[in-house]
Residue frames as qw, qx, qy, qz and C-alpha x, y, z in Angstrom:
[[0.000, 0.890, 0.456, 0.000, 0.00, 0.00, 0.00],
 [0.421, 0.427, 0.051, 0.798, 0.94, 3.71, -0.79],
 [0.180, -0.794, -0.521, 0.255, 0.33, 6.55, 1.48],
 [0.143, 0.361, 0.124, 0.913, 0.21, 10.27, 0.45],
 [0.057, -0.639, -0.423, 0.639, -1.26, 13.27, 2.51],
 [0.297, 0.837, 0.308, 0.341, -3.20, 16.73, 1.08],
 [0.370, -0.085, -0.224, 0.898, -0.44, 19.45, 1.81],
 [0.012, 0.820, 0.470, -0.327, -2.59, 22.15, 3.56],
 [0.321, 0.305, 0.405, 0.800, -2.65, 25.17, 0.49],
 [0.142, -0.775, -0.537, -0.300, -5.74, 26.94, 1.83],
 [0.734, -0.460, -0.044, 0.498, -3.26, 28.97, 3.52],
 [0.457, 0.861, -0.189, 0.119, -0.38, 32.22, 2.60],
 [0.470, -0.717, 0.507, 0.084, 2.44, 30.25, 4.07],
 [0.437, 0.383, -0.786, -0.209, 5.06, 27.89, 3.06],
 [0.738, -0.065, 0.629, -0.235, 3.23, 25.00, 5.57],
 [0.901, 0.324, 0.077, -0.277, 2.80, 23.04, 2.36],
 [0.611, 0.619, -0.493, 0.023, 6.21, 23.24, 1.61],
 [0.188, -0.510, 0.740, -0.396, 7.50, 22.07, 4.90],
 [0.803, -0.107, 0.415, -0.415, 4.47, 19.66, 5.18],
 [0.767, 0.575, -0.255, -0.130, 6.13, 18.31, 1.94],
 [0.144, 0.728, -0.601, 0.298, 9.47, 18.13, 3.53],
 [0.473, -0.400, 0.576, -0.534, 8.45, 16.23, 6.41],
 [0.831, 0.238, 0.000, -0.503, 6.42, 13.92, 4.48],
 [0.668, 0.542, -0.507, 0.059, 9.47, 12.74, 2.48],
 [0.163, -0.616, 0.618, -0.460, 11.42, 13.02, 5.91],
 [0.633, -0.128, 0.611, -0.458, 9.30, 10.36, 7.76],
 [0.158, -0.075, 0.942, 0.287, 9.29, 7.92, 4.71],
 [0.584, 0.525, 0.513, -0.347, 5.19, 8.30, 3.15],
 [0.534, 0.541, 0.625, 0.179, 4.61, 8.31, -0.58],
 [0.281, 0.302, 0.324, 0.851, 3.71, 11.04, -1.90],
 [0.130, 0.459, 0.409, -0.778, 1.20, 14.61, -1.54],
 [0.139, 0.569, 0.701, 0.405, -1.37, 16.19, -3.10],
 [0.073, 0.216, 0.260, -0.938, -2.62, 19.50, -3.25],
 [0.370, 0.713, 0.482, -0.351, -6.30, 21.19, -4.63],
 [0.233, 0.208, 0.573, 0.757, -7.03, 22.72, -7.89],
 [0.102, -0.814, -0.556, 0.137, -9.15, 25.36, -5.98],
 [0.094, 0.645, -0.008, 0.759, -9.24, 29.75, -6.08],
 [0.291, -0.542, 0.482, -0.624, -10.29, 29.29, -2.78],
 [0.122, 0.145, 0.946, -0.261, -11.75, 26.73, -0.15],
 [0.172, -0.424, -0.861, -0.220, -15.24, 25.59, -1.00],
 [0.529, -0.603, -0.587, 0.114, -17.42, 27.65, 0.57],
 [0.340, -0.876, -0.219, 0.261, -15.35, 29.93, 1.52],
 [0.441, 0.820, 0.165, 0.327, -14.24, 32.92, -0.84],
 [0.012, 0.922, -0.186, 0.339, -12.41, 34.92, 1.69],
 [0.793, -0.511, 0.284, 0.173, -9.95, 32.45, 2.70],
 [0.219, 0.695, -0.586, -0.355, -6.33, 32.18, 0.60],
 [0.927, 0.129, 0.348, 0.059, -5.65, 29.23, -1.73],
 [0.233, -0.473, 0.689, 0.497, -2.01, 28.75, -3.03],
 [0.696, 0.545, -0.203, -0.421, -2.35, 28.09, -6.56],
 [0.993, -0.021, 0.112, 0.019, -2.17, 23.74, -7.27],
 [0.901, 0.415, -0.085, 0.093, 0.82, 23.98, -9.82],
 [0.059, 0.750, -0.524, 0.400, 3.30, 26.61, -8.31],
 [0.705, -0.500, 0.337, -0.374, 2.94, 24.97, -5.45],
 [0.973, 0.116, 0.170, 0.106, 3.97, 21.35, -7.12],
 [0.688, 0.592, -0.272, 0.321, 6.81, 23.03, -8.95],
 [0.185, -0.756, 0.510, -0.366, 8.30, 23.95, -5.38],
 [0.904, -0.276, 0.275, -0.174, 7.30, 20.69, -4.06],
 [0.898, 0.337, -0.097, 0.265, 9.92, 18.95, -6.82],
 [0.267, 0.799, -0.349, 0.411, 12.40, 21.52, -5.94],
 [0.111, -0.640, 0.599, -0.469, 12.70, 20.16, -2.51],
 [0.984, 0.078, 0.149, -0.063, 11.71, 16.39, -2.87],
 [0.114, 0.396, -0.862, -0.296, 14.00, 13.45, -4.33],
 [0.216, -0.027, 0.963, -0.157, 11.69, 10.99, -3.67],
 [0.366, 0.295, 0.552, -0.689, 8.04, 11.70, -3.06],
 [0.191, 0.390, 0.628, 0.646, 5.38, 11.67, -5.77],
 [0.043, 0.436, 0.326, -0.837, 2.98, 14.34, -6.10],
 [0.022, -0.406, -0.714, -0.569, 0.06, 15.54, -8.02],
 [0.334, -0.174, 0.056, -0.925, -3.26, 17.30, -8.10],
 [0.307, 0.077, 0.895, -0.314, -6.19, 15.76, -6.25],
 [0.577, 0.492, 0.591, 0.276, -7.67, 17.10, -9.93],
 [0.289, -0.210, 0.157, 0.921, -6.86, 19.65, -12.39],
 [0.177, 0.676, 0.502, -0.510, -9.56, 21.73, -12.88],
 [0.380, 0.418, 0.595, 0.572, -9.92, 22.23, -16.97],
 [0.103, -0.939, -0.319, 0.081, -12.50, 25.56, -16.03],
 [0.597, -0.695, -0.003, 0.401, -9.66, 27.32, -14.23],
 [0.076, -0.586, 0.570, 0.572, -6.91, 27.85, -17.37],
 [0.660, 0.530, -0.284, -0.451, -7.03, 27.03, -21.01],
 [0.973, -0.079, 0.218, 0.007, -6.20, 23.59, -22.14],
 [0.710, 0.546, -0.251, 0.368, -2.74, 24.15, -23.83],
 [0.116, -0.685, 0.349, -0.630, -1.75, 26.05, -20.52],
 [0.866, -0.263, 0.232, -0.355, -3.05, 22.84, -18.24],
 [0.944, 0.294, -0.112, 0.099, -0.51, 20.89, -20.63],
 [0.475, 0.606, -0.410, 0.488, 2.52, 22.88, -20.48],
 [0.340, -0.651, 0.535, -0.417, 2.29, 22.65, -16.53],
 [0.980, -0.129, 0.047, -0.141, 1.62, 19.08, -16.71],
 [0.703, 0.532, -0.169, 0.441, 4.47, 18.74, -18.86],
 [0.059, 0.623, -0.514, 0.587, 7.06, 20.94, -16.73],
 [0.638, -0.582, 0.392, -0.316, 6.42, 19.29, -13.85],
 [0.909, 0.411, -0.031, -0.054, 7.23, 16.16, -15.66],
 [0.771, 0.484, -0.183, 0.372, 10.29, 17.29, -16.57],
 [0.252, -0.748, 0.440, -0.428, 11.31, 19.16, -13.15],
 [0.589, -0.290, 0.702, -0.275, 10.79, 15.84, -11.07],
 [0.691, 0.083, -0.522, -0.493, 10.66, 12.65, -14.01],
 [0.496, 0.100, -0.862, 0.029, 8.92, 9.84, -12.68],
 [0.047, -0.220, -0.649, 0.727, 6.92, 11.42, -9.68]]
């Protein structure tokens, strides 16, 4: 079995990145983040944005995998949904 956590984004800190850090640290799988503008529900909270967020996550991984928990298609044009797919890809291959 695999285990992976949701790195807490809803947030203007680096918690996700540390929670990322830790993750790796302690030997789990991999994270996930949202593919949200804000929390559900609630408009006037911050939400780090899914992809930055991943591209940091590679920067300070070796291991981990990672991903969205989906990639909202609405949100950004489909050629623009590709090229981040794609860069991440190539930042971290194989995660």
């Amino acid at each position: 079995m695999r285990v992976g956590v949701t790195l807490p984004t809803f947030r203007d800190d680096d918690a996700a990145i540390e929670a990322a850090r830790r993750v790796e640290a302690v030997g789990l799988d991999g994270v996930f983040v949202f593919d949200h503008i804000w929390p559900m529900g609630r408009n006037d909270r911050p939400a780090l944005t899914a992809f930055p967020v991943l591209g940091a996550v590679a920067s300070v991984t070796e291991r981990i995998c990672f991903g969205t928990l989906v990639a909202r298609i609405g949100l950004r044009p489909d050629d623009v949904l590709v090229a981040q797919l794609a860069s991440l890809a190539r930042m971290a291959p194989g995660r």
